[in-house]
C-alpha positions as CSV (number, residue, x, y, z in Angstrom):
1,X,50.3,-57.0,45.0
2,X,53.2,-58.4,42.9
3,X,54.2,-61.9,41.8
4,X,57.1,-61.6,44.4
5,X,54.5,-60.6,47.1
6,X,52.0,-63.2,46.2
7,X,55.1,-66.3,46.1
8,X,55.5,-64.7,49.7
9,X,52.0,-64.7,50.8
10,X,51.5,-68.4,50.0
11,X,54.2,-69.1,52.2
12,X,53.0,-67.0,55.1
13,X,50.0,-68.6,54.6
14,X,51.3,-72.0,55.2
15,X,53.7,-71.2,57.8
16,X,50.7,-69.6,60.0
17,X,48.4,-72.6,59.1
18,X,50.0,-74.9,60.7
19,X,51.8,-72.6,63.8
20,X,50.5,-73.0,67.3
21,X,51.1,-69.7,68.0
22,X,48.6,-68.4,65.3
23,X,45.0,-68.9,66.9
24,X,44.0,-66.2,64.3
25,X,44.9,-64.0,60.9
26,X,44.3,-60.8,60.6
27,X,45.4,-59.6,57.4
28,X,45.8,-55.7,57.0
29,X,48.3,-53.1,55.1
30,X,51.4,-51.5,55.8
31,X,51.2,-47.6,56.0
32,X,47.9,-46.0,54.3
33,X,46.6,-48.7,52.3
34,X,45.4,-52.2,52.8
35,X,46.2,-53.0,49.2
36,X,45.9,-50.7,45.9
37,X,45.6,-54.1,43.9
38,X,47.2,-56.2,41.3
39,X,51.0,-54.4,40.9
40,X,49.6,-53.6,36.9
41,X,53.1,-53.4,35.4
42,X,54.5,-56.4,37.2
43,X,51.4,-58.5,37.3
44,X,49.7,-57.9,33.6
45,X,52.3,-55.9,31.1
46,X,55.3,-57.9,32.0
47,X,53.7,-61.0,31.2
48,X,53.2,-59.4,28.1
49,X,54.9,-61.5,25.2
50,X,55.5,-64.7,27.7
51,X,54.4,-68.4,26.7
52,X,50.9,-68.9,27.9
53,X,52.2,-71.3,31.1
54,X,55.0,-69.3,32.4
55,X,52.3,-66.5,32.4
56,X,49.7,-68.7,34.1
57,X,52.5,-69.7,36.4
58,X,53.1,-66.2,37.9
59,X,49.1,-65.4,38.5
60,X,48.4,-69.0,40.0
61,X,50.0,-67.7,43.5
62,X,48.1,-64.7,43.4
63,X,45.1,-66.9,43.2
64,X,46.3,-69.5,45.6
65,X,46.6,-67.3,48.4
66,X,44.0,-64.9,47.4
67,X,41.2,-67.1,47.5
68,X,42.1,-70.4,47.7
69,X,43.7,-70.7,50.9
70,X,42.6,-67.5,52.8
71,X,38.9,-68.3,51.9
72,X,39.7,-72.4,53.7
73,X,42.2,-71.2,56.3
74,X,42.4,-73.6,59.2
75,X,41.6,-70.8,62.1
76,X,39.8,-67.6,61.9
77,X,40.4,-65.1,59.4
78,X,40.0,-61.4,59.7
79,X,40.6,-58.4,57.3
80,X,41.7,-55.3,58.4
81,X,40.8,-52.3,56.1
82,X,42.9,-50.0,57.1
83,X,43.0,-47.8,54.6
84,X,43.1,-47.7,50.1
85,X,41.4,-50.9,48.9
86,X,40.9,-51.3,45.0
87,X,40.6,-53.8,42.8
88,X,42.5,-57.0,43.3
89,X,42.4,-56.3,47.2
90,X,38.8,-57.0,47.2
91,X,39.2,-60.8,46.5
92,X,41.5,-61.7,49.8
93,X,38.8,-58.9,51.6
94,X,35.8,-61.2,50.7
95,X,38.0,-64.5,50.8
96,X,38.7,-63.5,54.9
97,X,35.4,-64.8,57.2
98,X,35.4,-61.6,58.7
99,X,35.9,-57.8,57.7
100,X,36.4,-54.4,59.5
101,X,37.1,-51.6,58.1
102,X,38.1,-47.9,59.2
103,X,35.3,-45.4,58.4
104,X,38.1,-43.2,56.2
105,X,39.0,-46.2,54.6
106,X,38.3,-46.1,50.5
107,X,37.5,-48.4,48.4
108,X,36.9,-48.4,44.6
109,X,36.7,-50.7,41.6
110,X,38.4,-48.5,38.9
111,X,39.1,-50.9,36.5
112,X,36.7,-49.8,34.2
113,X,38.6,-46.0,34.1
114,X,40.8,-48.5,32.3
115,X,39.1,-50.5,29.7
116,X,39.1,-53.4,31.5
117,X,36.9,-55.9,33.7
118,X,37.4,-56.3,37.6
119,X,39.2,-59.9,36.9
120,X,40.0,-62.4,38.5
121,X,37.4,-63.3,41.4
122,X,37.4,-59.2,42.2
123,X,34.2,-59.4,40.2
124,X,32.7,-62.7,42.2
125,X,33.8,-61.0,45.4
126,X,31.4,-58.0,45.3
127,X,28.2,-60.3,43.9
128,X,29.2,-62.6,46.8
129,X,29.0,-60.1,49.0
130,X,27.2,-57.0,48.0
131,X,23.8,-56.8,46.4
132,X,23.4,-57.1,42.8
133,X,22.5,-53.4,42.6
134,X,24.9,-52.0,44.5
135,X,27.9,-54.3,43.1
136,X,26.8,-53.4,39.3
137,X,26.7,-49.7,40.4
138,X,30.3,-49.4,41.5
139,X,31.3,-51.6,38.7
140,X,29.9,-49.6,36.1
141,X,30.5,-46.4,37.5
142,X,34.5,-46.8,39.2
143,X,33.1,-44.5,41.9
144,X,34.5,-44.8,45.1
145,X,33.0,-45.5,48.4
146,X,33.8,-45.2,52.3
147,X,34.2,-47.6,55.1
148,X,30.7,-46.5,56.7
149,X,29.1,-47.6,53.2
150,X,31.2,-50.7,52.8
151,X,29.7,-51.5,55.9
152,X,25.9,-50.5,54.8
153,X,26.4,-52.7,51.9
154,X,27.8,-55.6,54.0
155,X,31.3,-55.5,52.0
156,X,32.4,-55.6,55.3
157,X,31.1,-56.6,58.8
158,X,31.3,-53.0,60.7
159,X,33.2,-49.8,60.4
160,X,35.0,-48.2,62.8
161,X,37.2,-44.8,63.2
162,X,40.6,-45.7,62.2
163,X,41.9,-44.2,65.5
164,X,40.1,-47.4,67.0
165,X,40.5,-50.2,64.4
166,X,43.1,-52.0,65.7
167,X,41.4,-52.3,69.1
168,X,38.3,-53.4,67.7
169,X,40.1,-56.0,65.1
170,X,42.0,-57.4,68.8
171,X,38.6,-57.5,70.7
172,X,36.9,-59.7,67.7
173,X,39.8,-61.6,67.8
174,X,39.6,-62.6,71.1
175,X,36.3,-63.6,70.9
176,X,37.0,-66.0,68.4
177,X,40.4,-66.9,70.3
178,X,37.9,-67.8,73.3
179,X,36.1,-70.7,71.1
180,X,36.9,-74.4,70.5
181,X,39.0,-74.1,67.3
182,X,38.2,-77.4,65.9
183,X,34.1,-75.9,66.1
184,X,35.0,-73.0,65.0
185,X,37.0,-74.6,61.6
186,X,33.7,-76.6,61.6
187,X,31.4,-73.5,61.4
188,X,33.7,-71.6,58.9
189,X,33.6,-75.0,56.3
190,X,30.0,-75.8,56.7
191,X,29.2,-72.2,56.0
192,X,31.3,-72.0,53.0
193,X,30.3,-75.5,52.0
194,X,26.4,-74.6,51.9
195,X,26.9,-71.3,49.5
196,X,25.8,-72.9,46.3
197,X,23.1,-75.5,48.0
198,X,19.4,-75.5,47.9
199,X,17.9,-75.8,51.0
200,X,17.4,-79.6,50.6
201,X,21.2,-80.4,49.3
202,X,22.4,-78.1,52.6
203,X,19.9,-80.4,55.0
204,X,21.7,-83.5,54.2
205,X,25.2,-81.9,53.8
206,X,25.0,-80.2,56.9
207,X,24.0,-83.8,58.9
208,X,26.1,-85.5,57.4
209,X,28.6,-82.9,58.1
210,X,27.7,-82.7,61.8
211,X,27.6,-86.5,62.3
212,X,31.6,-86.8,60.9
213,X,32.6,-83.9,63.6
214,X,30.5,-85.1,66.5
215,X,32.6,-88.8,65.9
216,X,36.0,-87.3,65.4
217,X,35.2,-84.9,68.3
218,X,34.7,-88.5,70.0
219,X,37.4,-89.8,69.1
220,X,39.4,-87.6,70.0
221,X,38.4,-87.3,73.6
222,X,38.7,-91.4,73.7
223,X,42.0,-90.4,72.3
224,X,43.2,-87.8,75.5
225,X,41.1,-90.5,78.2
């Protein structure tokens, strides 16, 4: 993922958001990788030397579309693992509200072969997702793992054999094609939005979120009438 990739992907992003067309996002790779990460040489050592915003400049896309806009997508995200998925790639892979992934798929956080932390949210992605154990393991260790055990650690939703992922990743998106999409953006916000709660702070957040979509699901029946 380069800075010329991520400028594109916020874009894409935005375009899709707002197209009729798009009930759906699946994200996925071109060829035999869903994404080998963060483009190093473009991304990290050409930055090398620049003023500190012109450097923050070039990485704030990769966030934007990474996180910030995949993880609060209007319509229903899914990621397609379709094959390599290290580092950076894990952050858009979590960010998505679904994941499948092809049982020969790999996936590995080798960041510490190279001195260095899993940055940016890469690091947040795999405690959000993975248990404590299991994210400190791979971490620590920059073993790789397949599809089958991204799926056993819940990194992903299900695994599949590549031969049959792109008819699985169509079948769950019809099934999610199928439901109201103002319910379903709903569901996908009030789930995100109760993360961080207590159980108390989620009881009032999720009435008082329920009360503002039963009145503008009102409304805008009143609205068609």
């Amino acid at each position: 993922m380069s800075p010329a990739l991520n400028d594109e992907m916020v874009e894409v992003l935005d375009a899709l958001e707002v197209n009729d067309d798009c009930k759906v996002l699946v994200l996925t790779g071109n060829g035999d990788a869903f994404s080998a990460g963060m483009d190093l040489r473009e991304f990290f050592r050409a930055q090398d030397g620049l003023p500190y915003v012109k450097a923050m400049r070039v990485r704030r896309s990769a966030h934007i579309w990474q996180w910030a806009q995949l993880a609060h997508f209007a319509k229903p995200t899914i990621a397609m693992v379709n094959g390599w998925c290290f580092g950076g790639a894990f952050t858009p892979l979590v960010a998505c509200d679904l994941a499948i992934a092809a049982d020969e798929a790999t996936f590995g956080l080798s960041e510490i072969n190279w001195g260095i932390i899993p940055g940016g949210a890469v690091t947040k992605a795999c405690v959000a997702t993975m248990s404590l154990r299991d994210a400190m393991y791979y971490i620590l260790t920059g073993e790789t793992f397949d599809g089958k055990k991204a799926a056993q650690m819940r990194l992903v939703n299900e695994s599949v054999p590549k031969a049959k992922l792109r008819e699985r990743t169509a079948e769950l998106a019809k099934i999610l094609m199928d439901k109201n999409p103002h319910t379903i953006r709903a569901c996908k916000e009030a789930v995100r939005g109760v993360v961080p709660m207590s159980f108390e702070e989620s009881f009032d957040y999720l009435g008082a979120r329920a009360r503002s979509f039963a009145s503008s699901m009102t409304k805008a029946a009143a609205r068609k009438a």
